[in-house]
Every structure is written in C-alpha cells, then in structure tokens.
C-alpha positions in Angstrom: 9.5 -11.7 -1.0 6.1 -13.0 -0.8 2.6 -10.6 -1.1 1.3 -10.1 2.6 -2.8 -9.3 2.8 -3.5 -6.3 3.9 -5.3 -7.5 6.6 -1.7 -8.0 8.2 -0.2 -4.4 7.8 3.7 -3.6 8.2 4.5 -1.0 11.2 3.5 2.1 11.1 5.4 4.5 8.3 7.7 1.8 6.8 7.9 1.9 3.7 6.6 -1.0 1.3 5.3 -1.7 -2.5 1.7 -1.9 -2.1 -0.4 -3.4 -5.1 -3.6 -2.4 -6.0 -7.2 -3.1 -7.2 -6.1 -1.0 -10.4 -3.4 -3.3 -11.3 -0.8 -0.4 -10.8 2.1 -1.4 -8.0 4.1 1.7 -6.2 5.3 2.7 -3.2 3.8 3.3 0.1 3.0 2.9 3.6 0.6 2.3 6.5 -0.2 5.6 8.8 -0.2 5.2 12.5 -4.2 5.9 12.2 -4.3 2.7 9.8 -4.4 4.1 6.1 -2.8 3.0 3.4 -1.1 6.1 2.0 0.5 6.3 -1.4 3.6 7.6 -2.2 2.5 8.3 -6.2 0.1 10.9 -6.7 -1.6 9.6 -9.9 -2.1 6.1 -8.4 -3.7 8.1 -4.9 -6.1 9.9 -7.9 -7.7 6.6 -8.6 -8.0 5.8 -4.9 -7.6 2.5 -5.2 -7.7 -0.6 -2.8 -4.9 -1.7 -1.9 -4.4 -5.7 -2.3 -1.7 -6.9 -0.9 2.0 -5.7 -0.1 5.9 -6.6 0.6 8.7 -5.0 1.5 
C-alpha cells in the first residue's frame, strides 16, 4: 500500500499508520473535526506533522 498525502484524509476514525515530520511512523487516525490524532503518546509529545499515511 502506497503513502496517501494528507491533504487526502481516510474517513473519519479509521484507523491508519500515519508517518511523520519526526521520522517516527505509528498508528492513528483522522477525527471527525479533521485532526490527525495519535494513537502513541510519546510520538503525540513531539506533536509532530503528519506526512503522509496508508492503511
């Protein structure tokens, strides 16, 4: 499966790998009020960007 941009989110509360501007990739998804929300707590600490995803 190919990296999607974020531009072009999944649905709302599926859950995806999201990588990020840290390098780091982990599990995540996209809120229904169009966040990116992390499912790891130290990658949320950094608050990084998120890049791209896939599912």
């Amino acid at each position: 499966m190919n990296w999607q941009p974020p531009s072009s989110p999944p649905k709302p509360y599926d859950r995806v790998w999201l990588k990020t501007s840290t390098g780091r990739e982990t599990t995540g998804y996209f809120n229904s009020g169009g966040e990116w929300v992390f499912n790891c707590r130290r990658v949320a600490a950094e608050k990084p960007i998120v890049l791209g995803w896939r599912a």
